[in-house]
N, C-alpha and C positions, 0 to 999 in steps of 0.2 A: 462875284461882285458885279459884273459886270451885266447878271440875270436884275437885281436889282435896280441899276438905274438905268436898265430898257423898261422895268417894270414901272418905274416912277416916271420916266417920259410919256410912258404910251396912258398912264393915267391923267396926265395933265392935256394928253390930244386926245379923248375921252374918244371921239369921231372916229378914229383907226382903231379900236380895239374888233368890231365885229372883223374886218379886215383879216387882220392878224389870225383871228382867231382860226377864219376859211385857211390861211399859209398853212398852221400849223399842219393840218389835217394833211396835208402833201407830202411827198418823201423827200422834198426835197428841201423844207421847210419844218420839218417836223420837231427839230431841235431849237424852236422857239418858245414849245408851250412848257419848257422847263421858267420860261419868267411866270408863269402864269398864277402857281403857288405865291410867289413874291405879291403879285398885286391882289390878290387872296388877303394876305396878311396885311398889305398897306391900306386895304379898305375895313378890315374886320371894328368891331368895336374898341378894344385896346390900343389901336392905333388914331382912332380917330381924333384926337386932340392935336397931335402930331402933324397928321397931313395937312390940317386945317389952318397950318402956319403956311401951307406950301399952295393949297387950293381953296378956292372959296367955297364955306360952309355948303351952299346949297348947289353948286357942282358937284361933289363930291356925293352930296348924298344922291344926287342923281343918275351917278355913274353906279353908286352901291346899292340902289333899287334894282333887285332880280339881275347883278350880276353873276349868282352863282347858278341862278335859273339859267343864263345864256350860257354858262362853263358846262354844265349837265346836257341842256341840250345840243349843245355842238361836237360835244366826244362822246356824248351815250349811244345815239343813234349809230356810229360807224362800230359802236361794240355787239348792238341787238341785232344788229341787221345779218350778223352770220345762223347760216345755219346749226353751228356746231360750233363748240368754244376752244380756244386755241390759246398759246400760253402769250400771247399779243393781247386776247383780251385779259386777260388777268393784270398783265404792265397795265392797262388802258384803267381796268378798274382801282388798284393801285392810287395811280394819277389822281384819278376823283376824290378818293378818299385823302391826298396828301392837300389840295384845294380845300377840301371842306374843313380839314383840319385848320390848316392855316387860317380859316374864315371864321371858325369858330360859331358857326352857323347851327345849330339842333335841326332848323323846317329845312333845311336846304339838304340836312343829310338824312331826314324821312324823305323826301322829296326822290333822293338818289335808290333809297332802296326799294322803296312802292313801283319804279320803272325795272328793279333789276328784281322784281315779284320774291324780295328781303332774301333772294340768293348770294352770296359772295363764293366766286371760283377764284382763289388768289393757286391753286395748282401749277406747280413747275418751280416757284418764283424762290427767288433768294433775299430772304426778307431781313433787313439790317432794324438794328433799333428804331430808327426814325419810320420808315413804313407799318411796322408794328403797331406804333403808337397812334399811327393815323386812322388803321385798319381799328386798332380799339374803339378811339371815340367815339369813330361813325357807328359802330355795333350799339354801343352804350347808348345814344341816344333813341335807341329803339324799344321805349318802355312798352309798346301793347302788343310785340308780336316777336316771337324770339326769332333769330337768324339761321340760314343754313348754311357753314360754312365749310368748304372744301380746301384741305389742306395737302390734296394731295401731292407727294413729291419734293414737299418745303422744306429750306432749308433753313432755319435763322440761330441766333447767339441765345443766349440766357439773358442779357438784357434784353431781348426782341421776345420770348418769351414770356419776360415777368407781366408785360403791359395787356397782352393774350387774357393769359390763364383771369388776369383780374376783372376778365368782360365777359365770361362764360356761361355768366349766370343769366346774360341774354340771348342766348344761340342756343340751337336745339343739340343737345346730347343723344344722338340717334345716330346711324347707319357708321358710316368708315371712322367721325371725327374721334373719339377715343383710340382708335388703331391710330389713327395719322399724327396727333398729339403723342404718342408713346413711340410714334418712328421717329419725329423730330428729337426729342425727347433722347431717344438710345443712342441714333446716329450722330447726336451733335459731338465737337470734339472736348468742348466745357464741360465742366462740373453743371448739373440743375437739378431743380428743387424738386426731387423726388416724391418729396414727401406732400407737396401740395396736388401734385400731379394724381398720387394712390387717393388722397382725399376727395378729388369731385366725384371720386365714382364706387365710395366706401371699401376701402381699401383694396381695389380690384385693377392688374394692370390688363393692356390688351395688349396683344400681338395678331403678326399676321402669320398663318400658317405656313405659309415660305417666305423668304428673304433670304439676304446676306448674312452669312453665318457669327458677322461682326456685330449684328443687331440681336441675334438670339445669348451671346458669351458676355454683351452688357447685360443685359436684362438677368442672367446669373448673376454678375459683381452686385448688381443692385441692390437682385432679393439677397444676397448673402450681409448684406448691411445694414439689414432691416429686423430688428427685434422678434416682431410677429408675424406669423406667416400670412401671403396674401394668398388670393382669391386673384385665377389668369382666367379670363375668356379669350379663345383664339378664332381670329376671324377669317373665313373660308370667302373666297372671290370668286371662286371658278370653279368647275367640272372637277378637273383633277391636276391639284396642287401638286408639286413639288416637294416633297416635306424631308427632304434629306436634311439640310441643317437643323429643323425643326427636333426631329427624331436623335440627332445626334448630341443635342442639348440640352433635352430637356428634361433626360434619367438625372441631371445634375443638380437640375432646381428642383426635382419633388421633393428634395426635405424640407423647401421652406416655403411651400402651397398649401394653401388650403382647401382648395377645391378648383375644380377645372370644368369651363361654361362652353358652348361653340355658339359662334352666329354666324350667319351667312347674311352678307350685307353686299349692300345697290348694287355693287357692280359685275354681282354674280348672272349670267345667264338667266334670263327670266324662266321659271319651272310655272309650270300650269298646277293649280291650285297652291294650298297652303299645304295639304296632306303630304303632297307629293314633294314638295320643297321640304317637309319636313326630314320625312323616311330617307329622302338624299341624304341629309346632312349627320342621320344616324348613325348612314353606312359609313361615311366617311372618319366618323367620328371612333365606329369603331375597328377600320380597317388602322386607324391611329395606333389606337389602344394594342390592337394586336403585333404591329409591325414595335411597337415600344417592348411589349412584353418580351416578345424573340430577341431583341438588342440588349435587353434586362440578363437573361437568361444565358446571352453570348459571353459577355461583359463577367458577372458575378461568378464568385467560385462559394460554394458551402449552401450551407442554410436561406443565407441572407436571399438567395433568389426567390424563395416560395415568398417573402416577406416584401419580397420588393413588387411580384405579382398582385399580392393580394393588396397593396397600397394603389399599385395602379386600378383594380377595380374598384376601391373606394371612391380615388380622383374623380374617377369618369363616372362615379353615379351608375355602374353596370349590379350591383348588390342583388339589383332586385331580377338580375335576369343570370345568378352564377349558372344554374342547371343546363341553358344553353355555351355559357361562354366557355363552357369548361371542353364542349367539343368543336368552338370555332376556334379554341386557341388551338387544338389539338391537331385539328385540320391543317392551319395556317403554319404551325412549325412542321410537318409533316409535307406539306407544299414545295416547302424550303429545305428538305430534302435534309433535315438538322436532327440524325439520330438521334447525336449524344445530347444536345440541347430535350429532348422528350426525355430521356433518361435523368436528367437534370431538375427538369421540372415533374416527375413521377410523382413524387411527396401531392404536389398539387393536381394532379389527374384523379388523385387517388383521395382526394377531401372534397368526394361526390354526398352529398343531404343524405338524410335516412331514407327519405322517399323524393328519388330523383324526377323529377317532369319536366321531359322533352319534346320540343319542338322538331316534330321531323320536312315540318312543309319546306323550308330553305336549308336542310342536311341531309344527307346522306347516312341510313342505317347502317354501311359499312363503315366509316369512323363511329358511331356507338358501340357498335362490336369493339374496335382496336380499343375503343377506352376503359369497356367492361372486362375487358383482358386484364388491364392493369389492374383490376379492385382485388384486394386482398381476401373480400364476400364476397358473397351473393348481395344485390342489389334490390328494392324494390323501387321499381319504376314506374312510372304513369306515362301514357305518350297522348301526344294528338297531332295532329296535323298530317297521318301516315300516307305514302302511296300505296296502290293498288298493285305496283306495277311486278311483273311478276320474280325481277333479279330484289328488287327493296321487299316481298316478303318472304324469299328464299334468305335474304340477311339476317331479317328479326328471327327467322327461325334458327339460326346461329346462335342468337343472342341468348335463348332461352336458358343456355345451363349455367350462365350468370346470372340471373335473374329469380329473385327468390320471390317474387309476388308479380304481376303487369296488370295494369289496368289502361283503361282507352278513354279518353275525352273527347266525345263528339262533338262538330260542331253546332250553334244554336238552332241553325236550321236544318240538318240532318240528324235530328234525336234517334235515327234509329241507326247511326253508323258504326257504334259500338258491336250489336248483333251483326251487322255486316261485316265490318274489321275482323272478329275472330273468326268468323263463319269462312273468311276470307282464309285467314292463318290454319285454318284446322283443313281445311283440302289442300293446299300444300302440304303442310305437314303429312296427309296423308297419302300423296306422289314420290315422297319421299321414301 
């Protein structure tokens, strides 16, 4: 009440408002610019019939010419001026939008976001229903240019929410704000609208590839409430995640997925080119897949494992590459030193193609051998990628009495590495 009629004073001394304004900005002052929303609202349009009982007509609009221009540039400036943003500017940006709100302003709140180059970092912040709705408008009012906003860290209600989700159709749907929408979202302690949330992004949820294990065990209750299976993209930050909770929940939700995406978004370590960010994020994608399969195969007793494997290679879109996966799962359980788990998943060793083609450039010829051990035939194989080297072709020459047919795939620019490959394998064979 009492922000109120300092706010209605310092409008009628029109002369101490710039004053005031320098105070706030001090630490020792700083708990004044909370009137400042107030005379926001006592000068907006809707008030102005109002005040006009208290101030005369053409004072008032005097004072309301470009005061929200002096509001912007009095607290903008102490927010751009850092090098680096901190959870101070986020209060700070906040602040502006609960002003603009109050002012009911459209040019004032283009105004605010042409200076913040249509960024919003509200990151860290605990966002109650009323800042929500402030943070809405201003977004809203930005018809030619959608927003970037950063959510990281936030915490708000389901009514702080509902105000959100209904302005998103002007903020770019790109890098983290999907993941950070779905942490708000799991972590809150309310019930929310699930189902609006699966909708902006056709029915697809995000997660991050590590968190707290309380964030990955909703996101199970959720999908298990949901009729149709969704579609998860999980999002990578860094080098090398953490994915113990991830891995431990996520054998839970495959029955109600429909397929599984990875992104690597902004705040990952910058990788040099796109290639090479890409092939990162493969490896990662499929040390996932592998380190899933071994917890599958811990976990399950009977049949159900070879079934639970071969779903996992659907998810992950690996189909087209079984011929290799079949000796990096073999590798990887073999790694982990998990006998009985090989013995377990045999069935699956052993549902190698009619004509198997492997990649030996990133495997080792002696897990091929260990796998051709297990076929019940003879194999026809095709290989490429071989070493020269002379323990990798004393292996293949192991391999041969599995091996009901071999052939060689050179590469495009060594067409003649076929004649070399065996030329290679046949003088060994012949020291032998």
């Amino acid at each position: 009440m009492q922000e109120f009629f300092a706010a209605l004073w310092l409008l009628k001394n029109p002369d101490l408002i710039s004053n005031v304004f320098q105070q706030c900005l001090t630490e020792e002052k700083k708990h004044m610019k909370h009137l400042i929303p107030y005379m926001c609202r006592l000068l907006s349009e809707k008030s102005r019939s109002l005040m006009e009982c208290l101030i005369p007509p053409e004072e008032l609009k005097n004072t309301s010419n470009g005061f929200c221009k002096e509001v912007i540039s009095t607290f903008l400036p102490s927010l751009c001026g850092n090098d680096e943003a901190d959870t101070e500017d986020s209060g700070r940006i906040l602040f502006l939008c609960q002003c603009l709100y109050e002012s009911q302003c459209p040019e004032a709140c283009i105004d605010l976001l042409e200076q913040l180059d249509f960024h919003l970092d509200l990151s860290e912040e605990s966002l109650d229903p009323y800042p929500c709705c402030a943070v809405a408008y201003v977004i809203t009012q930005s018809k030619e240019r959608e927003i970037w906003l950063n959510l990281e860290d936030v915490t708000m209600s389901q009514q702080g929410m509902r105000p959100l989700l209904g302005c998103l159709q002007n903020v770019q749907w790109c890098d983290s704000l999907p993941r950070q929408l779905w942490e708000i979202f799991l972590l809150s302690e309310g019930e929310m609208d699930y189902i609006t949330l699966l909708g902006l992004d056709g029915n697809q949820m995000h997660l991050p590839v590590e968190g707290d294990r309380k964030l990955f065990e909703r996101a199970v209750t959720v999908l298990q409430k949901i009729s149709k299976k969704v579609k998860i993209c999980l999002h990578w930050e860094r080098e090398n995640p953490d994915c113990h909770s991830l891995r431990e929940t996520l054998l839970e939700a495959l029955p109600y997925v429909s397929s599984l995406s990875f992104r690597r978004t902004h705040r990952a370590p910058r990788l040099q080119g796109q290639e090479r960010r890409y092939e990162k994020l493969k490896r990662q994608e499929k040390q996932l897949f592998l380190d899933l399969c071994l917890k599958a195969a811990t976990l399950i007793q009977g049949e159900s494992v070879h079934n639970e494997v071969n779903n996992l290679i659907s998810l992950f879109s690996f189909n087209y590459d079984i011929h290799n996966i079949l000796l990096d799962l073999y590798q990887h359980v073999k790694t982990q030193e998990s006998s009985a788990v090989i013995q377990k998943l045999k069935p699956f060793f052993q549902s190698v193609p009619a004509v198997w083609t492997i990649d030996l450039s990133e495997r080792k010829s002696s897990i091929l051998l260990e796998v051709l051990r297990l076929q019940p035939e003879k194999k026809q194989v095709e290989l490429r990628g071989c070493s020269e080297e002379e323990s990798e072709v004393r292996t293949l020459l192991q391999c041969l009495p599995y091996i009901s047919q071999i052939s060689f795939v050179p590469q495009l620019s060594e067409p003649s590495g076929e004649l070399q490959f065996f030329g290679t394998l046949f003088c060994a064979a012949a020291e032998t």
